[in-house]
N, C-alpha and C positions, 0 to 999 in steps of 0.2 A: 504494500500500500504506500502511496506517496505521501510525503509527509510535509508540513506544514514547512515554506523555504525555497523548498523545493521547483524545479523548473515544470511545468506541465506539457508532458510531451506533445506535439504534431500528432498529426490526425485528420482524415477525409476520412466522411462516414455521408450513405446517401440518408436524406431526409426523408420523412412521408408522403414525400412527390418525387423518391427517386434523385433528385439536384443534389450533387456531393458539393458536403460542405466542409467547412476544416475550422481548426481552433482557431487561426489566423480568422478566417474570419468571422466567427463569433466573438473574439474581442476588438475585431475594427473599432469600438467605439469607445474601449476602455475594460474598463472589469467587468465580469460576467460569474454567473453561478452555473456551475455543471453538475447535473448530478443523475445519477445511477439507480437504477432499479431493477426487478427480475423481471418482468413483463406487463405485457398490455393484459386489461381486463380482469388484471388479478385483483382483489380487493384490496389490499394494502395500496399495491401501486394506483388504482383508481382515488381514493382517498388523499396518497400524497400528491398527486396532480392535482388536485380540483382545489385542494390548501393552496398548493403555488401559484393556482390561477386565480384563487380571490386577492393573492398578494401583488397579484402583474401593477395595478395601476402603482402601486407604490414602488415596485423596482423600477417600472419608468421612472417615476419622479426622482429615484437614487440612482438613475443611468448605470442600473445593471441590467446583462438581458439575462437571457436563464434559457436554456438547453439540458431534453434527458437522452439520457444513451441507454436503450437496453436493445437483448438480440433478436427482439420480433422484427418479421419485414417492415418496407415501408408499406404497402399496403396495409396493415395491423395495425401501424402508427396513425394514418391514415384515418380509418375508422376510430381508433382510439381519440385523438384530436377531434373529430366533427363530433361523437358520441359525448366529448366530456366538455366544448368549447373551450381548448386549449389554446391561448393564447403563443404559445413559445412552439419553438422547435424541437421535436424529437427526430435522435439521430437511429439507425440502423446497425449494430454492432453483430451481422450473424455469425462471421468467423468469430466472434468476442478478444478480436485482435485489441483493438482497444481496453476492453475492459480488463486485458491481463495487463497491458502497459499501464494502466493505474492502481494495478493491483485487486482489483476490487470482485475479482472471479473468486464463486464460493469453494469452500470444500470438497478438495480433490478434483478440483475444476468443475465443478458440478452446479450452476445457478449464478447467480449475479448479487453479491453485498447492495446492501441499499448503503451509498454514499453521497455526500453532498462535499466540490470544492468550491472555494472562492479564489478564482483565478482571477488576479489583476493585467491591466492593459499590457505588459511584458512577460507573460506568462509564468509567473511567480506563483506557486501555492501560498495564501496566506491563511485561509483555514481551512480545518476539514474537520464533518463529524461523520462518522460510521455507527448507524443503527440499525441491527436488520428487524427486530420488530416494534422498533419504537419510535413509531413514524412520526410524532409531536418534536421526536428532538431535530427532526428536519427544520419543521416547520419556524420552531426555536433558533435555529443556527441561520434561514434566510431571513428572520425578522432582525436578529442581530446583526446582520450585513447591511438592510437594509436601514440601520438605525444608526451605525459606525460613518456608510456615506455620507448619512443626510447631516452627519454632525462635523466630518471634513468639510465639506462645503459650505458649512454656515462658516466656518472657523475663517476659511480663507478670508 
C-alpha cells in the first residue's frame, strides 16, 4: 500500500464511456481524491458513492475532483453512474494492474481494499485511509480534505 509522501504512480485506465484517462489528467486542475472499491452494485460500494456524490458540490467548491477505480467494465460503470447519478469519474481496472500499483488488491490477490488517497497537483500522496468495512471513515477522511482546502484558501 502506498503511503502517505509518497509519489502516486501513472496510470491510463478506460472510463465508463471507454475514453482512457490517466492520473495526469485527473489532476490537470490541482488535487484530487482517488479512491478504490471492490465493485459496482455491491452495497457497501453503492453506499460509498452516493456519500461522495452528496459531497460533489463541496469538492467543487474545494477544487478537488474525485475519481473511483474498481475492476468492473466500463459498461458496469456505466450503469453504475446513470443508476446512482454519479457525478465523478469511475475508472476500469480489469487487469487490476493499477490496483496492485497502489497496493490496494485484497488477500492473496483476491478483491479490491476499499481505499481513499489525497493526491495533490504533483502527484504527492498526502493522505490515505484504508477501511474495508467501515465505509463512514471514507466519508470522514473526504470531509477532512474537503475542510483542510477550504481553510488553505481562506488563509492565503
Amino acid at each position: 500500500m502506498l503511503k502517505e509522501g509518497e509519489r502516486a504512480p501513472e496510470f491510463t485506465l478506460p472510463d465508463d464511456t471507454g475514453k482512457d484517462r490517466s492520473l495526469t489528467d485527473f489532476l490537470r486542475s490541482g488535487a484530487g481524491i482517488l479512491y478504490f472499491y471492490p465493485g459496482t452494485f455491491m452495497p457497501g460500494s453503492a453506499r460509498q458513492a452516493c456519500d461522495l456524490r452528496d459531497l460533489h458540490d463541496e469538492l467543487v467548491g474545494a477544487k478537488l475532483s474525485m475519481t473511483g477505480i474498481s475492476p468492473q467494465s466500463p459498461a458496469s460503470h456505466a450503469k453504475f453512474r446513470a443508476r446512482h447519478r454519479l457525478p465523478f469519474t469511475l475508472l476500469s481496472d480489469a487487469h487490476k494492474e493499477v490496483i496492485k500499483m497502489y497496493g490496494v488488491n485484497g488477500p492473496l490477490g483476491l478483491g479490491v481494499r476499499r481505499a481513499t488517497y489525497l493526491i495533490d497537483g504533483g502527484r504527492r500522496i498526502r493522505d490515505v485511509v484504508v477501511a474495508d468495512f467501515m465505509i463512514g471513515r471514507h466519508l470522514d477522511f473526504v470531509r477532512k480534505a474537503i475542510m483542510l482546502r477550504a481553510a488553505a484558501s481562506v488563509s492565503r
